[in-house]
TIMI-713219 format. One line per field, with one value per residue: residue number from 0; residue in three letters; z, y, x of N, C-alpha, C in turn. Coordinates in Angstrom, 2 decimals, decimal comma. Layout:
# residues N
pos [NUM|...]
code [ALA|...]
n_up [Z|...]
n_north [Y|...]
n_east [X|...]
ca_up [Z|...]
ca_north [Y|...]
ca_east [X|...]
c_up [Z|...]
c_north [Y|...]
c_east [X|...]
# end
This chain:
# residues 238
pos [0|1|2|3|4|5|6|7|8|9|10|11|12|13|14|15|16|17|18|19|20|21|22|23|24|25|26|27|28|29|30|31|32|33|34|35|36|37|38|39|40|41|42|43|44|45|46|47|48|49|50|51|52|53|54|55|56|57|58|59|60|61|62|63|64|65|66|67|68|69|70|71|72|73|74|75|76|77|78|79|80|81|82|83|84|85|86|87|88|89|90|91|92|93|94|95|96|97|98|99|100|101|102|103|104|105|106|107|108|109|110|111|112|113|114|115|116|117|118|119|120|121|122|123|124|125|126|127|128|129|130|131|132|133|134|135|136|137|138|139|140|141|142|143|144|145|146|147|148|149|150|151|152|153|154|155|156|157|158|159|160|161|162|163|164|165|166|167|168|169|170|171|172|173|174|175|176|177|178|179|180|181|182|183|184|185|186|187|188|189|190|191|192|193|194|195|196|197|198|199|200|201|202|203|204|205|206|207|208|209|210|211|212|213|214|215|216|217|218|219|220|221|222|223|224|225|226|227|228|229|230|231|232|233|234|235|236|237]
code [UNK|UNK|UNK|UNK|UNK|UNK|UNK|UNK|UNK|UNK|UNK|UNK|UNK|UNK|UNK|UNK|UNK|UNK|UNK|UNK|UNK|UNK|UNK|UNK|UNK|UNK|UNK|UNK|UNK|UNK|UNK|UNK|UNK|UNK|UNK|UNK|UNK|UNK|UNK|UNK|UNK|UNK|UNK|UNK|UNK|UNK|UNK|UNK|UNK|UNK|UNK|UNK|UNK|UNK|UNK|UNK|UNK|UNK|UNK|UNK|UNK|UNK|UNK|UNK|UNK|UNK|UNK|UNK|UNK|UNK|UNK|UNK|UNK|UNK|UNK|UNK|UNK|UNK|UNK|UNK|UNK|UNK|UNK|UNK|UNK|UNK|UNK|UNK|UNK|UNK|UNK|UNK|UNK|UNK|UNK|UNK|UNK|UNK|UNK|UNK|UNK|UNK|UNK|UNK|UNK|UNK|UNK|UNK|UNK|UNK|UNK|UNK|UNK|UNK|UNK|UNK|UNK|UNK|UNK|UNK|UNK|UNK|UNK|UNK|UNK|UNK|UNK|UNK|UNK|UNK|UNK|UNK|UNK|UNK|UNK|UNK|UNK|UNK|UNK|UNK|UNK|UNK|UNK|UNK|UNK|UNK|UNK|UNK|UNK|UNK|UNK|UNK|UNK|UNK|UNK|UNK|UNK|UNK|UNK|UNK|UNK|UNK|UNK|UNK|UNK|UNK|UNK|UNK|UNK|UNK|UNK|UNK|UNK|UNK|UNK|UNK|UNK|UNK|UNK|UNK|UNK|UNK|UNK|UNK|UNK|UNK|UNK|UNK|UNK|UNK|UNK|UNK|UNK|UNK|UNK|UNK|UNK|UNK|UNK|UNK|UNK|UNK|UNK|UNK|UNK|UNK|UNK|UNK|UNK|UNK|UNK|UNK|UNK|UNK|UNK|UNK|UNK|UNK|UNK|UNK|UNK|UNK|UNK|UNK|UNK|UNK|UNK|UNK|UNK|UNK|UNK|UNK|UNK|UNK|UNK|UNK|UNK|UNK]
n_up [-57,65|-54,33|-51,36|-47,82|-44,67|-41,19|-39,53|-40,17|-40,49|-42,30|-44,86|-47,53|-46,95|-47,44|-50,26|-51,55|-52,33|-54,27|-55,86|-55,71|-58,15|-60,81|-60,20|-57,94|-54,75|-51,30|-47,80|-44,48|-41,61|-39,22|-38,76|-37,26|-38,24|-39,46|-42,12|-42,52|-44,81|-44,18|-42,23|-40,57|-38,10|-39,22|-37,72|-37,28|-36,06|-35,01|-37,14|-37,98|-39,96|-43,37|-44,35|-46,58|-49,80|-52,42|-55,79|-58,17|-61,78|-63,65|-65,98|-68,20|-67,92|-67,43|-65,09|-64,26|-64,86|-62,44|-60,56|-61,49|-60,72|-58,66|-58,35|-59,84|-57,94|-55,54|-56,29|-57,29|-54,65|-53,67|-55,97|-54,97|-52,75|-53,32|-54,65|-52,29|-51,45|-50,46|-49,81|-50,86|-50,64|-51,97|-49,84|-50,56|-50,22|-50,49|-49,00|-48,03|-47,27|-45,54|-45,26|-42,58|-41,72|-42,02|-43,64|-45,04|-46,09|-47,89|-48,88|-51,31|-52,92|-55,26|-57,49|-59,33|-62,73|-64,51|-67,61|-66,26|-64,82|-62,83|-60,73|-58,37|-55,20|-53,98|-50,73|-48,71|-46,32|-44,89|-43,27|-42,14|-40,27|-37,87|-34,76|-32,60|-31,36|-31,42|-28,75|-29,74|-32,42|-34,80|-36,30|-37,28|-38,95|-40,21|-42,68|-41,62|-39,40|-40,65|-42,44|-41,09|-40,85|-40,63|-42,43|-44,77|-44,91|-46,80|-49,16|-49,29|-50,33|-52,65|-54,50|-53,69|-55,27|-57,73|-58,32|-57,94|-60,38|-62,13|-62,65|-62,77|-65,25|-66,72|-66,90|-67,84|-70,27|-71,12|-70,76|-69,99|-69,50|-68,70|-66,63|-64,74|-64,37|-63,18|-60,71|-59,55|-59,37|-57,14|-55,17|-51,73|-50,50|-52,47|-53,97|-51,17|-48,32|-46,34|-43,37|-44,09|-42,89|-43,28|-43,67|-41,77|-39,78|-40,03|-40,73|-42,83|-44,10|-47,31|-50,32|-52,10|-55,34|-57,71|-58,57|-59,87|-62,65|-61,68|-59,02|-57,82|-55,26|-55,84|-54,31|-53,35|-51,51|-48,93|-50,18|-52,16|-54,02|-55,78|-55,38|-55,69|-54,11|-53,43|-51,99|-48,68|-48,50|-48,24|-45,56|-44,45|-42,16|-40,15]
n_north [-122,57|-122,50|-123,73|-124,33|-124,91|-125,21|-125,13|-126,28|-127,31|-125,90|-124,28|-124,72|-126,67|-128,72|-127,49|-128,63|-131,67|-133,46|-133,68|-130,76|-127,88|-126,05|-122,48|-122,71|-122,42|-122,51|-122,14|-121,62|-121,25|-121,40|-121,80|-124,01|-124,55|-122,43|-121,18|-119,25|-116,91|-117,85|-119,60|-118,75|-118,69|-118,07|-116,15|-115,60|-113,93|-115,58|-115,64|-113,16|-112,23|-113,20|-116,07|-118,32|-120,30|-120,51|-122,27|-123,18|-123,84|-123,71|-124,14|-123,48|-121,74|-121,42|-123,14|-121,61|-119,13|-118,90|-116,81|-114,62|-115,53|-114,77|-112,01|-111,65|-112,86|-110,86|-108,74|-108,87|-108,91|-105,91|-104,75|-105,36|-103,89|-101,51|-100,95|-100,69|-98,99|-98,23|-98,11|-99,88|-101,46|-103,45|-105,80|-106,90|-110,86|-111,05|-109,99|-107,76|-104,65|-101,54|-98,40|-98,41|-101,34|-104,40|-105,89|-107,86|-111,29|-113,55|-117,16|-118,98|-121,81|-123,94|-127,57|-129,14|-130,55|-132,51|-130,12|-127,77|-125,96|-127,87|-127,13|-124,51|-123,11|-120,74|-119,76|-117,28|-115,01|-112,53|-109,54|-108,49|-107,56|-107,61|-106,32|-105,99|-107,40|-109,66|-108,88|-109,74|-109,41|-107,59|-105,15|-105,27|-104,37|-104,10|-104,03|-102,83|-101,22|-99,91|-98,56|-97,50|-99,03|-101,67|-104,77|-106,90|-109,75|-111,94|-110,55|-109,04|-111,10|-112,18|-109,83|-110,12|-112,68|-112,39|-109,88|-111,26|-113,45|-111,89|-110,91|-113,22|-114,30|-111,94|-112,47|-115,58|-114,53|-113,53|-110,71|-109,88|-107,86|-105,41|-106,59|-106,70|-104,28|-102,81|-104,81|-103,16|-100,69|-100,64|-101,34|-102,09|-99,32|-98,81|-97,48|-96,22|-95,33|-98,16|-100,66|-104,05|-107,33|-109,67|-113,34|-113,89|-112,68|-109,47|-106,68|-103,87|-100,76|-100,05|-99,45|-100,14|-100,92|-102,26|-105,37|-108,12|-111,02|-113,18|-112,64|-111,51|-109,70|-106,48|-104,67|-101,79|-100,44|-98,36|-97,96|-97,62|-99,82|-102,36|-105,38|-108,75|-110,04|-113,45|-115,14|-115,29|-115,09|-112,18|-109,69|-107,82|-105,15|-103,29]
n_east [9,04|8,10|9,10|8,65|9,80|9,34|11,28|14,76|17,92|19,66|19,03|20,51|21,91|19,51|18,30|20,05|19,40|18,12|15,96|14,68|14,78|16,08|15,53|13,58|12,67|13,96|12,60|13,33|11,52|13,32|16,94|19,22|21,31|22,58|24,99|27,54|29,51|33,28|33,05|31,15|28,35|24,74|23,18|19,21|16,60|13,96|10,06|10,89|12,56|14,04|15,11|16,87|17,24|18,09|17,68|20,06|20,70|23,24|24,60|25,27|27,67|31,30|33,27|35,36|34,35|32,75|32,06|30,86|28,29|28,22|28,15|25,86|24,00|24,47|23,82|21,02|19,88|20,70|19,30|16,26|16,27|16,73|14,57|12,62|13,80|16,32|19,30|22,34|25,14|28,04|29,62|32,81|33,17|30,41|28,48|25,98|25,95|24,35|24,96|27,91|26,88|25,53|22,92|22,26|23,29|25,50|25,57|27,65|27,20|28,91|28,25|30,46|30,61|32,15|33,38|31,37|29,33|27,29|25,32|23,83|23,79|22,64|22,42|21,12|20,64|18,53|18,16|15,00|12,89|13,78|14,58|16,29|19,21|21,89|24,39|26,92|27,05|28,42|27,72|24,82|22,05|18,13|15,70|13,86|14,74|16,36|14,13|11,62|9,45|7,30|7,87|6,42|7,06|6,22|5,98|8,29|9,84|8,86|9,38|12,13|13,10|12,32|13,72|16,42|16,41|16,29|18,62|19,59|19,32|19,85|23,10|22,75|21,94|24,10|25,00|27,33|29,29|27,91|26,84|29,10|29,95|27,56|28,06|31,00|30,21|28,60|30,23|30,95|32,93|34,60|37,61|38,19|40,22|40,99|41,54|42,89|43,43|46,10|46,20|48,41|48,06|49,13|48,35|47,37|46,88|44,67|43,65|40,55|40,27|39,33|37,50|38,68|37,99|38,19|36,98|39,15|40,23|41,18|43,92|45,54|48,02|49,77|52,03|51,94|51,24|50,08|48,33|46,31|44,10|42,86|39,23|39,46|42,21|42,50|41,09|38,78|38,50|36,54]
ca_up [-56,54|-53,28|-50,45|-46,33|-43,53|-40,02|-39,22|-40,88|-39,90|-43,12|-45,89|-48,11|-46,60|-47,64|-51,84|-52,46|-52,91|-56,25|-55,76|-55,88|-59,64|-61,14|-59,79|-56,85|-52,95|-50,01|-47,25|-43,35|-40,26|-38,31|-38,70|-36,51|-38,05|-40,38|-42,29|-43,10|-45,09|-43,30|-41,32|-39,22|-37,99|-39,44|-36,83|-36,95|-35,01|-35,89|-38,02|-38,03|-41,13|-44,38|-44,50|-47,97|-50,63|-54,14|-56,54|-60,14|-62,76|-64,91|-66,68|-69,26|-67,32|-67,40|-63,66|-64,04|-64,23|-61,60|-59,58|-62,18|-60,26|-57,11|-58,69|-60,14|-56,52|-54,97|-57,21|-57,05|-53,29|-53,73|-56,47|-54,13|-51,18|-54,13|-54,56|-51,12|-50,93|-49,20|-50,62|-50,20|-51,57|-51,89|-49,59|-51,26|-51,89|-51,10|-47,69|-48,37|-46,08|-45,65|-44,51|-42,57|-41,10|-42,68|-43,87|-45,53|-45,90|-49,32|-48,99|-52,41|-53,09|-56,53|-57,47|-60,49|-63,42|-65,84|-67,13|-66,14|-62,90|-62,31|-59,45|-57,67|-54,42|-53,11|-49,23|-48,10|-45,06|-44,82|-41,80|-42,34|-39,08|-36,26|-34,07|-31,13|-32,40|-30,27|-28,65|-30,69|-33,85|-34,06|-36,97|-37,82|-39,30|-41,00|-43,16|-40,65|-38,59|-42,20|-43,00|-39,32|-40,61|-40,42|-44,23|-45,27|-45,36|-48,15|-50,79|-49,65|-50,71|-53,96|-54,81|-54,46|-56,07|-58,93|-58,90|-58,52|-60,82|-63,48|-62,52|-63,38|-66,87|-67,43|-66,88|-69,00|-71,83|-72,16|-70,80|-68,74|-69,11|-67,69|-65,00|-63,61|-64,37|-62,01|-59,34|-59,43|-59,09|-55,94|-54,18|-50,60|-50,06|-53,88|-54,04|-50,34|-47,60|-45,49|-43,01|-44,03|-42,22|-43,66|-42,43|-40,57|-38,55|-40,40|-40,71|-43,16|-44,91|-48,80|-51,06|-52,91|-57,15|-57,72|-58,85|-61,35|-63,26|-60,71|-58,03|-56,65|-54,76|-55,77|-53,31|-53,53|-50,27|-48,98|-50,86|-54,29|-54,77|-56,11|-55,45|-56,24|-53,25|-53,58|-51,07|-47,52|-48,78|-47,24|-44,11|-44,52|-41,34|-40,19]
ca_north [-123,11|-121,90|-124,83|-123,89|-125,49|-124,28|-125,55|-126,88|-127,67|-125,35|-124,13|-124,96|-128,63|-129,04|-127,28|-130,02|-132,94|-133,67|-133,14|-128,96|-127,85|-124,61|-121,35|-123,06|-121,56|-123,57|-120,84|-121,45|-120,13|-121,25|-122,51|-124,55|-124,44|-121,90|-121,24|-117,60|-117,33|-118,01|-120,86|-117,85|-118,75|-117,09|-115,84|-115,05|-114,01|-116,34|-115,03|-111,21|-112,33|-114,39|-117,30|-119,08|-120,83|-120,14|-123,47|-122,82|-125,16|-122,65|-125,18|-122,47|-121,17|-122,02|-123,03|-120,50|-117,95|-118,76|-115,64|-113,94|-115,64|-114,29|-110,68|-111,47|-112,68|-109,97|-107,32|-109,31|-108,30|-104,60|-104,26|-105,64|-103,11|-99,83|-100,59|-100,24|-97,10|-98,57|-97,77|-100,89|-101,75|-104,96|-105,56|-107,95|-111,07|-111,55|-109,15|-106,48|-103,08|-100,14|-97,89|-99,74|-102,11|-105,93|-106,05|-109,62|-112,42|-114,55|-118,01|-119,80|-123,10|-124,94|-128,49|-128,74|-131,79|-132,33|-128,67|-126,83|-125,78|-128,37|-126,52|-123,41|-123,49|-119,47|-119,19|-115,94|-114,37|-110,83|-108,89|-107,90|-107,01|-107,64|-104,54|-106,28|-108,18|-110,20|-108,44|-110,93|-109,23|-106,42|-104,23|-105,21|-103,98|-104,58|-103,06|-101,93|-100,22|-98,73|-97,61|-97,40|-99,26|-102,76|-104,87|-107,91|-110,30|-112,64|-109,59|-108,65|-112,91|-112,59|-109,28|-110,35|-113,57|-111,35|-109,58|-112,47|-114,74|-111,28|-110,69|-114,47|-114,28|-111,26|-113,83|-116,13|-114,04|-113,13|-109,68|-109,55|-106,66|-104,59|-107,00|-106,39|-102,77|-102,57|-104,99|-102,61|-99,50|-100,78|-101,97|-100,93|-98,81|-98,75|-96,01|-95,42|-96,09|-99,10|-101,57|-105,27|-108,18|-110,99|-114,83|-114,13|-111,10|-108,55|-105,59|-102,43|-99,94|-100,23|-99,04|-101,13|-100,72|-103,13|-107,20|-108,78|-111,77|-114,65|-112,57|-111,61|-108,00|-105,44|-103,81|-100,63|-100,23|-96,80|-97,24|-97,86|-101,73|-102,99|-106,78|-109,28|-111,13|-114,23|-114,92|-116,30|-113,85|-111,16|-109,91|-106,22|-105,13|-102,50]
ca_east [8,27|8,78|9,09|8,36|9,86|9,26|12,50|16,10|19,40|20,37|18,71|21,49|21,70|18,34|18,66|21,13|18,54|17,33|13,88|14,80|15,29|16,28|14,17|12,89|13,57|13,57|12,78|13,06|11,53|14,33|17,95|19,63|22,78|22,44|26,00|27,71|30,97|34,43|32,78|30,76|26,59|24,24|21,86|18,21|15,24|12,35|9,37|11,41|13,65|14,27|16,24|16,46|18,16|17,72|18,83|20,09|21,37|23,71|25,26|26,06|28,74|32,12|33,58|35,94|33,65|31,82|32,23|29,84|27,21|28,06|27,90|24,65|23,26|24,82|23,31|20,39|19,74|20,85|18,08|15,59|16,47|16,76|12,92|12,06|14,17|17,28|20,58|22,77|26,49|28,10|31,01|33,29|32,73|28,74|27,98|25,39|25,57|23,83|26,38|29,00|26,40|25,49|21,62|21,85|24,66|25,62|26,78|27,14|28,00|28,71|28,64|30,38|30,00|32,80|33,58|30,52|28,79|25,53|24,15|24,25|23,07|22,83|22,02|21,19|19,82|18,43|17,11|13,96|11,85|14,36|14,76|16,79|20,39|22,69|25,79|27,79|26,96|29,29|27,32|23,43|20,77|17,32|15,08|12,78|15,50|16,71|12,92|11,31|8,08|7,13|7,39|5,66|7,86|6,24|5,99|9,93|10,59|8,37|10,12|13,43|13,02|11,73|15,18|17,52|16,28|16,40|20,05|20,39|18,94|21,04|24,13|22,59|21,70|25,31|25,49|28,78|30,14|26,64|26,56|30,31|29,63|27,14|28,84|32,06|29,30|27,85|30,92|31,55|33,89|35,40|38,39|38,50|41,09|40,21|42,12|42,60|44,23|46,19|46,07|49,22|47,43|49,59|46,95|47,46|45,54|44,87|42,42|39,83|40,87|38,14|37,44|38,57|37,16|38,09|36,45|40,06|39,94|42,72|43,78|46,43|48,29|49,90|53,11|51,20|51,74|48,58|48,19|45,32|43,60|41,26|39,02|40,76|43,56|42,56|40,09|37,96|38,30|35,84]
c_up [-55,21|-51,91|-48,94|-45,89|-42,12|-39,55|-40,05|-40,22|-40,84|-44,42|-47,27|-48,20|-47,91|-49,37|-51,97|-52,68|-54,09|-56,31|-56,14|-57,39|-59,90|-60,62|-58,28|-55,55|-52,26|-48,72|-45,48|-42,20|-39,40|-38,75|-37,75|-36,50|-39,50|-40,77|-42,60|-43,44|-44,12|-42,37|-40,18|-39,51|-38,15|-38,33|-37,07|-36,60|-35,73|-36,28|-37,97|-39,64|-42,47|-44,52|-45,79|-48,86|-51,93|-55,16|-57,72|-60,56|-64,09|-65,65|-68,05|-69,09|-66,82|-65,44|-63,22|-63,85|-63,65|-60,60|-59,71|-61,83|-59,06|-57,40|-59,46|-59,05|-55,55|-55,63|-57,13|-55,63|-53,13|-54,38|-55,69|-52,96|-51,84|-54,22|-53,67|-50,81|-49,93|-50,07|-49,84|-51,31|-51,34|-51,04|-49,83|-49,82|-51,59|-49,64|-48,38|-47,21|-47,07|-45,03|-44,20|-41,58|-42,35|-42,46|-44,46|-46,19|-47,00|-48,80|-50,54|-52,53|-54,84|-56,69|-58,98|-61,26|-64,73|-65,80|-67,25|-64,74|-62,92|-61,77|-59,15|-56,82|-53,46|-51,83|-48,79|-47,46|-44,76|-43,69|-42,38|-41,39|-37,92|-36,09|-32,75|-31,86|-30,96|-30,18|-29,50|-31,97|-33,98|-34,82|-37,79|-38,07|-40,18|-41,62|-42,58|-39,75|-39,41|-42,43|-42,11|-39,87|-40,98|-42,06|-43,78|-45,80|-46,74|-49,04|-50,79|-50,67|-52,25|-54,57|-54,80|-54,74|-57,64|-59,14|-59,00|-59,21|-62,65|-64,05|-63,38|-64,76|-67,53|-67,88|-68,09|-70,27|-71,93|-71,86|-69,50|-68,19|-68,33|-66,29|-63,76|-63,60|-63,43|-60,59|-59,05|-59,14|-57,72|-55,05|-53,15|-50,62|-50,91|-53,69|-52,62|-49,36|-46,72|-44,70|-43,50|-43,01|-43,21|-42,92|-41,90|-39,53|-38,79|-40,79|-41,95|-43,79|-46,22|-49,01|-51,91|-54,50|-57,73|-57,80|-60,04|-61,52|-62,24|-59,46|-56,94|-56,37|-55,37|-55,26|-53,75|-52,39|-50,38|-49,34|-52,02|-55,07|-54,96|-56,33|-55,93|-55,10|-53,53|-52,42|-49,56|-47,41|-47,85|-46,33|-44,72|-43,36|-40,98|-38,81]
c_north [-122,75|-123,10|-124,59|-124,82|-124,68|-124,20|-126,53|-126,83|-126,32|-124,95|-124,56|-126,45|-129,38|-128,87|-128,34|-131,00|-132,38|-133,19|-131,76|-128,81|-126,06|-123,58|-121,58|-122,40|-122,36|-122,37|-122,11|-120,84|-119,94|-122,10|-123,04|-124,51|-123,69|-120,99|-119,75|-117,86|-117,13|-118,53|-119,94|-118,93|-117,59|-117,07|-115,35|-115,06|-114,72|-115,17|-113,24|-111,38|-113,81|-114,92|-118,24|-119,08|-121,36|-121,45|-122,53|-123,84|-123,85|-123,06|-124,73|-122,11|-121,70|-121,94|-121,74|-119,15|-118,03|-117,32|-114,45|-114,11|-115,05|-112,73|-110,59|-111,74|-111,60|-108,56|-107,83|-108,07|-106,67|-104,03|-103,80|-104,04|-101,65|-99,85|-100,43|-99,18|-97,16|-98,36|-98,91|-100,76|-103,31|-105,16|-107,52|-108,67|-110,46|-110,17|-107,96|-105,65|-102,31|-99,56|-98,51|-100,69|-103,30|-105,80|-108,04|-110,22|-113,70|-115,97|-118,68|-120,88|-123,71|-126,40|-128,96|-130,23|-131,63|-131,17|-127,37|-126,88|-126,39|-127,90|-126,12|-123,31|-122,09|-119,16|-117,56|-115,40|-112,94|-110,73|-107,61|-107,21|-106,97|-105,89|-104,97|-107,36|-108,44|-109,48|-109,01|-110,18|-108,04|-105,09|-104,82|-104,63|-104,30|-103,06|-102,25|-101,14|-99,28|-97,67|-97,17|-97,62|-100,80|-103,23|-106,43|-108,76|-111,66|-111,62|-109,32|-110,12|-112,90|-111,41|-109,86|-111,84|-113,26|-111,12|-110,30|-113,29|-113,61|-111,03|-112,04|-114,39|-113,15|-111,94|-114,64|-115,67|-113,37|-111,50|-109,08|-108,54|-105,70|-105,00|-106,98|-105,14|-102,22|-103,37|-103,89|-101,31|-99,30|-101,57|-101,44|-100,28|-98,53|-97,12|-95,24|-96,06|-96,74|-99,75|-102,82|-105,76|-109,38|-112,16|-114,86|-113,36|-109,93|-107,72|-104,59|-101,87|-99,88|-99,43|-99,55|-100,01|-101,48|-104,63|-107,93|-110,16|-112,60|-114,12|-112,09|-109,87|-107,62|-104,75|-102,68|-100,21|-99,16|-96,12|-97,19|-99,04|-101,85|-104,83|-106,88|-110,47|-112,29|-114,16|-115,78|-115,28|-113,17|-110,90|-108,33|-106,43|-103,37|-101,93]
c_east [8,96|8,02|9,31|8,64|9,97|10,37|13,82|17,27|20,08|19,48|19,37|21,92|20,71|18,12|19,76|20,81|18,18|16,34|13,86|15,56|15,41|15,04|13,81|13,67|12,75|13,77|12,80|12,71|12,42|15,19|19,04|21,06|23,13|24,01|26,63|29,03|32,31|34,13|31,97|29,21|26,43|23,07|20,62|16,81|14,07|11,38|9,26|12,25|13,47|15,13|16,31|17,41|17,51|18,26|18,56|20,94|22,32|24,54|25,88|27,37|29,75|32,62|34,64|35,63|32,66|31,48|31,16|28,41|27,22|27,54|26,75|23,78|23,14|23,75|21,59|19,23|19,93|19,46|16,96|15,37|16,38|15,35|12,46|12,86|15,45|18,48|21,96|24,24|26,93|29,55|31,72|33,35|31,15|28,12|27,20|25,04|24,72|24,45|27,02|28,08|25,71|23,84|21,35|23,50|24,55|26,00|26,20|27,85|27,42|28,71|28,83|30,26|30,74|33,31|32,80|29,92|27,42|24,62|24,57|23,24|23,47|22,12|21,72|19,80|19,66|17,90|16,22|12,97|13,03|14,80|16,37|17,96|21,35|24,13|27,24|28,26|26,72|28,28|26,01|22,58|19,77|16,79|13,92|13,62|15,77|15,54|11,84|9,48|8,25|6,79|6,97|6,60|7,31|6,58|7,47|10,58|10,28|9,53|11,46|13,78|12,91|13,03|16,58|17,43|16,16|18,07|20,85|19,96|19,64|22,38|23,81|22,22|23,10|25,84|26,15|29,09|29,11|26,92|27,65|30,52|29,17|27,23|29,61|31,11|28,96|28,78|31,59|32,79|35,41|35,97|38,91|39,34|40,61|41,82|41,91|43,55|44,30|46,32|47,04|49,21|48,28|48,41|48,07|46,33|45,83|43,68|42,13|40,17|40,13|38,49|37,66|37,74|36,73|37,32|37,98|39,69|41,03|42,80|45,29|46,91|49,29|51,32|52,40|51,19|50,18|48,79|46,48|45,23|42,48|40,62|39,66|41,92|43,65|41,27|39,98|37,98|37,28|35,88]
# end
């Protein structure tokens, strides 16, 4: 079931009442205080974009591997954007580019119950029509700048409802190893030299080696040390 408000404080706020049960999306025209990971706002232009929050109950899934949901949301959204002809990657954890520019923005939140995950409550905001983006927001783009024609934003919502809710039944039917197959396939900038920053503003250059289970990055820096970041750890700087 898919639930319209013209306006919300949060999409995400709002999926955390009871009333919202597995499958269901709570969409907004506008967010007031709409959330992006590392405490950023998510910005966007009224009826140019989708704003919405997907609930799931995956109560299958151990808390530990929760991360497996992020790489099924994530992949999710890529699908979505390969059928309209858009070639997207995932930049760790949840960010989806097209080249080095940000098309749509993950946040997920769990609430877990004993030792399984109750509810999964995936936020995410794509740009779909906007042409015009606030100086603020260093690298944007939509799918109408990507494909230089105007889309329909219900059929983009039904479509990729369609593909995140197949991504999730992959998950739940058990087939892991496919589904971190094709995270690690579609992850920005896998194998190549990049800058990060750590939380004490030390910067170098590494190279992504991929994700393991927990979702930590491995990174390979330019003596050859290969560590294991969670997220907070470390900063992609671009």
């Amino acid at each position: 079931m898919i639930y319209r408000f013209p306006i919300l404080p949060s999409t995400n706020d709002e999926a955390v009442k009871p009333c919202y049960g597995e499958g269901d999306i709570v969409v907004a025209e506008c967010q007031t205080a709409g959330r992006g990971q590392r405490g950023h706002r998510w910005e966007s232009a009224e009826q140019q974009n989708l704003t919405f929050t997907l609930v799931l109950e995956p109560t299958f899934l151990e808390p530990a591997r929760q991360f497996l949901l992020s790489e099924a949301v994530a992949l999710g959204v890529r699908d979505m954007l390969s059928e309209y002809g858009i070639t997207a990657r995932i930049k760790w954890t949840n960010d989806i580019y097209v080249g080095d520019r940000k098309i749509a923005g993950i946040l997920i939140e769990h609430k877990l119950q004993g030792a399984a995950i109750a509810r999964t409550i995936a936020g995410i905001g794509l740009n779909v029509n906007q042409m015009a983006f606030s100086a603020d927001l260093p690298n944007p783009i939509s799918m109408r700048q990507a494909r230089h024609f105007e889309f329909d934003r219900e059929e983009v919502l039904a479509c990729l409802g369609s593909h995140l809710m197949a991504r999730y039944e992959q998950l739940r039917g058990g087939d892991v190893e496919s589904l971190q197959e094709d995270y690690h396939e579609n992850l920005f900038r896998l194998g190549a030299l990049n800058w990060f920053a750590l939380p004490d503003g030390r910067r170098f250059r590494g190279t992504i080696r991929g994700v393991e289970p927990s979702g930590a990055l491995r990174v390979e820096d330019e003596k050859r040390v290969e560590r294991s970041y969670l997220f907070k750890e470390i900063e992609f700087l671009l």
